[in-house]
N, C-alpha and C positions, 0 to 999 in steps of 0.2 A: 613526736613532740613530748616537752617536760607536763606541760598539764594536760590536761583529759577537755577541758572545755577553756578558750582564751578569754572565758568575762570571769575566770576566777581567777587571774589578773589582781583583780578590784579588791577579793574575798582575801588571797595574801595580803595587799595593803594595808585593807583594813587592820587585819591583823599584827600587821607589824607598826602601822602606828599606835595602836594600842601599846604594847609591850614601850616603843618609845616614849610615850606620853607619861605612862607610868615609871620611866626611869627619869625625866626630864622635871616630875614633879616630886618625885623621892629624891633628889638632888637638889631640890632649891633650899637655901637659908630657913630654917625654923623661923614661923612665924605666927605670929598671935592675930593675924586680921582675920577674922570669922567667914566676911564673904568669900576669901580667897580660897581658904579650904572648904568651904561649903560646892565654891566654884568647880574644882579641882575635883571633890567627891561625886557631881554629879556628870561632868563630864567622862572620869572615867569609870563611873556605872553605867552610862551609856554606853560604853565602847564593850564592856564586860558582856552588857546583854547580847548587842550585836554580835560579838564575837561570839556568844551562845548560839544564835542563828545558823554563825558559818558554822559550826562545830555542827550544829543539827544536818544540816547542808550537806554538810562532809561525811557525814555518818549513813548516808543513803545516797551520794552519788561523789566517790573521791574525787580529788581532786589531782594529783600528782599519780602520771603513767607508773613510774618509779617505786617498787614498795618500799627500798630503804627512804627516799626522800619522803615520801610520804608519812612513814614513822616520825620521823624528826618534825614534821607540820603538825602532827598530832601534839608531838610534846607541847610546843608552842598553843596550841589550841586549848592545852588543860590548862597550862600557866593563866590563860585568859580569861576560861572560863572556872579555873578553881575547882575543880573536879576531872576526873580521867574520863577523858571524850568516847572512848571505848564501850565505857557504861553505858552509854546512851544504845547501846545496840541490844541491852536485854531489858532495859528502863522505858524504852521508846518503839525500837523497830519489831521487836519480836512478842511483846507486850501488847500495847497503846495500839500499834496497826494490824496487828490479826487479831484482835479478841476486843476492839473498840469499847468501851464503855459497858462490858462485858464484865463476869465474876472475876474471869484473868485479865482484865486492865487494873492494874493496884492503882490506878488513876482516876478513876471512873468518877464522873459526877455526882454520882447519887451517893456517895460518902457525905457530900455538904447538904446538911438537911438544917440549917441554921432559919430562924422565922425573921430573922432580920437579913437580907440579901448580900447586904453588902458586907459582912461576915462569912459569908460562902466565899468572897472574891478574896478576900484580904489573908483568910487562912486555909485556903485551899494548898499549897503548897507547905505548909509546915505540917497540914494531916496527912497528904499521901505520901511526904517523903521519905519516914520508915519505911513502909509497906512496899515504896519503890527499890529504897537499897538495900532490903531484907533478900528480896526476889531477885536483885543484880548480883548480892554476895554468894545466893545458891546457885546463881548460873557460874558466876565464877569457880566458885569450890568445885564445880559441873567438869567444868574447863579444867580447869586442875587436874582433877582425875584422869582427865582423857591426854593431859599431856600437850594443847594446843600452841598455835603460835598466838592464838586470843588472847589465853591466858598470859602468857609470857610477852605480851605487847602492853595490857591492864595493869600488870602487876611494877611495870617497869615506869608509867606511866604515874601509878599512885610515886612511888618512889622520889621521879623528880617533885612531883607535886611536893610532898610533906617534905623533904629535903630543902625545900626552895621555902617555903613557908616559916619552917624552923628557924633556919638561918635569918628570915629578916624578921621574923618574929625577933629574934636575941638582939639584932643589931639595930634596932630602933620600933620597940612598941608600938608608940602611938600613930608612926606614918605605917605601920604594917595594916593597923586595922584600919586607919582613914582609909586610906590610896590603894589597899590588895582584899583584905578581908571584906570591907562593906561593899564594893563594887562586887568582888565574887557574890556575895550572899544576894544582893541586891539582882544578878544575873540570871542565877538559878532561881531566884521566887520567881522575877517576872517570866522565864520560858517555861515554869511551869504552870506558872499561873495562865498563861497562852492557851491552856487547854479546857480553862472551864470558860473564856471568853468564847473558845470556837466550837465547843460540843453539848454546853448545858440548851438542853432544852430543844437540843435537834430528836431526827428520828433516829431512834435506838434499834439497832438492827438487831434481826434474832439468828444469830448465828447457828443455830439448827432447830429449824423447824417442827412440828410434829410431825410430818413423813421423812424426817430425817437428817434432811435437804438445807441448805443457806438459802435464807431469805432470798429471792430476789425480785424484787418491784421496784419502782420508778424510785419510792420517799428511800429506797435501803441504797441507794445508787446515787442521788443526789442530796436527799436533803438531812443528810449525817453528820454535816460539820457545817459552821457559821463561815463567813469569809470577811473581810475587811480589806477593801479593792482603793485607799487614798495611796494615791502618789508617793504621797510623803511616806507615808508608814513605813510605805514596800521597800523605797529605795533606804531607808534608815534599817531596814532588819534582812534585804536580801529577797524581797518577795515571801517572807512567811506568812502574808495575811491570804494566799490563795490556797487554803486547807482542803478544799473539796479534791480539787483536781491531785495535791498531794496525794492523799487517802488515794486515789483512782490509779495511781500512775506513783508509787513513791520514790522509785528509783530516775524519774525523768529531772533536769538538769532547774538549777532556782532561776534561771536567764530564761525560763520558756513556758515558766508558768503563767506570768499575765496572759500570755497569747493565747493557751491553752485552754487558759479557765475562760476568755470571752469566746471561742470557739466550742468548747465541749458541757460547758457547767453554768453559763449565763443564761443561755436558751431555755432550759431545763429547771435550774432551782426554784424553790421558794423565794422570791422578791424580800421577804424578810432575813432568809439567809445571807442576804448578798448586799451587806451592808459599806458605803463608802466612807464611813469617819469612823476608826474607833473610842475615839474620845466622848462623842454624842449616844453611842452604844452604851460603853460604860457608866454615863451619868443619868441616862433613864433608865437604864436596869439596874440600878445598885443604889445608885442616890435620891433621885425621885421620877418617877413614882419609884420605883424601884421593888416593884412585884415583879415575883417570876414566874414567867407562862413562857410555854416553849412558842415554835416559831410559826403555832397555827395561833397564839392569842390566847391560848388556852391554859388555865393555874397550872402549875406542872404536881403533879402528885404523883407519890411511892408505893408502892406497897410493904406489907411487912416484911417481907423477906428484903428490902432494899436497904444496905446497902449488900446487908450480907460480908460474909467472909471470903478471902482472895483466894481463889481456888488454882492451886498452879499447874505452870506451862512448861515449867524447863524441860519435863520429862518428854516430849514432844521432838527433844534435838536430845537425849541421854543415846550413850551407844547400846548399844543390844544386851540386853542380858544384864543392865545397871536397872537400881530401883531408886527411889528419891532418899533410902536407906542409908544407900552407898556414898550420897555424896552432903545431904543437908548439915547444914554448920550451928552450931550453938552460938550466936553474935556477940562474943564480948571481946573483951581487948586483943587477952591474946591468940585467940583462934582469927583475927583481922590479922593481926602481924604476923601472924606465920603461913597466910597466906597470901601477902604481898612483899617480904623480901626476899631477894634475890637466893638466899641463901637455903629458904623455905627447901627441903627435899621434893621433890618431883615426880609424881608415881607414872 
């Protein structure tokens, strides 16, 4: 068969009404009604988020048997989500789920130490996104080196992006930023922002213990990540509000995780982890009372050494005999460009 699993079905749709909607409303007549394009902007910032989702989705269990068809989904998935979907595998999979909330998560909670709450929520995603695409550019430069088809799938992937963006940037400014740039922007805050609604204030696992060993106890198993189990949520984002059993299982399919999570992680969690509205979550921990205690009730407090500096991982996947020597990049413009066009030499 062409897909890997038939309820992502649904995940192309979405997708490709997305891409429609966005051509449907850069095609209508210039207009000065406010509601109209206010309308327009938030509808397709929702599709942008959602289609963040699938992207996340896709990036830990593909979709298309086919690896060419499946390259060409990707493209589409950056377009949507305004970023090359590929990142997401050293931003997210090799990051955020081996090293959770960890010195090597450059996402980690305890970067936001803000005394007013609802500032941890709102700029969480503008603090760790250097720190994330610092560590995505050394894995790629990584890639590079070694010659990969990763690399040469990323690099081609930025290309249509800034390509696509360019061009409608010149051909009409202000529907580029309404209708492509604020929904992209508006996409990547909120999936990033997903991560300090499902991990602040959970149990922080200690990835090596003092004999050496990974943690492992009941709280380092279950109560590691928040969940958000409403209907609605689930089916508007693809089932991402089931984080626990993700973490447990990341590679298992977004059509089986409600099942999963009332079968393997509802028995078991925190009652407070396992929250059914996110909306009522968001407005008593952010807005009022909007103290933050993790999910015993308890102020959440740091130490000094928290948040600390990102201690990295790529070396963990370098081939034999490479040192972080061999491959880290200097980030400014043109060491970016010469490692994402096509033309780029190739060691």
């Amino acid at each position: 068969m062409l897909l890997c699993n038939t309820y992502d079905i649904f995940s192309i749709l979405h997708v490709c009404t997305h891409h429609m909607l966005t051509y449907l409303v850069w095609n209508r007549p210039d207009t000065s009604n406010v509601f109209c394009i206010a309308m327009y902007c938030g509808i397709l910032s929702y599709y942008a988020f959602s289609c963040a989702c699938v992207a996340h989705n896709n990036m830990h269990c593909k979709t298309f048997a086919n690896k060419n068809v499946e390259r060409v989904y990707h493209h589409m998935l950056t377009l949507s989500l305004g970023h090359p979907v590929s990142t997401l595998v050293p931003g997210h999979n090799l990051s955020h789920h081996k090293h959770t909330e960890s010195a090597r998560d450059p996402m980690r909670t305890s970067k936001m130490q803000y005394k007013w709450h609802f500032l941890n929520l709102v700029l969480f995603q503008p603090t760790v996104a250097w720190d994330v695409f610092r560590m995505d550019m050394r894995y790629l430069s990584m890639q590079c080196l070694m010659n990969t088809s990763y690399f040469r799938d990323t690099r081609w992937q930025w290309c249509t992006l800034l390509f696509s963006q360019i061009l409608l940037l010149y051909t009409h400014p202000w529907k580029f930023f309404l209708y492509v740039y604020s929904p992209h922007l508006f996409a990547q805050w909120a999936i990033v922002t997903m991560n300090i609604l499902q991990h602040d204030g959970c149990h922080v696992i200690q990835h090596v213990t003092s004999d050496g060993s990974r943690e492992n106890t009941h709280a380092s198993k279950y109560n590691t990540a928040r969940n958000f189990t409403g209907r609605v949520l689930n089916f508007m984002t693809f089932n991402n509000g089931f984080h626990t059993v993700h973490h447990m299982h990341p590679s298992m399919h977004w059509s089986k995780l409600r099942e999963q999570h009332m079968l393997r992680v509802k028995p078991h969690i925190h009652p407070a982890l396992d929250q059914s509205s996110l909306c009522r979550y968001v407005f008593c921990t952010f807005v009022f009372p909007g103290k933050r205690v993790d999910y015993l009730g308890r102020p959440v407090v740091f130490t000094k050494e928290q948040p600390g500096i990102d201690e990295d991982w790529t070396m963990e996947h370098a081939a034999e005999g490479k040192t972080l020597t061999d491959y880290d990049i200097k980030l400014n413009i043109c060491s970016f460009i010469n490692g994402i066009v096509p033309s780029c030499k190739e060691k």
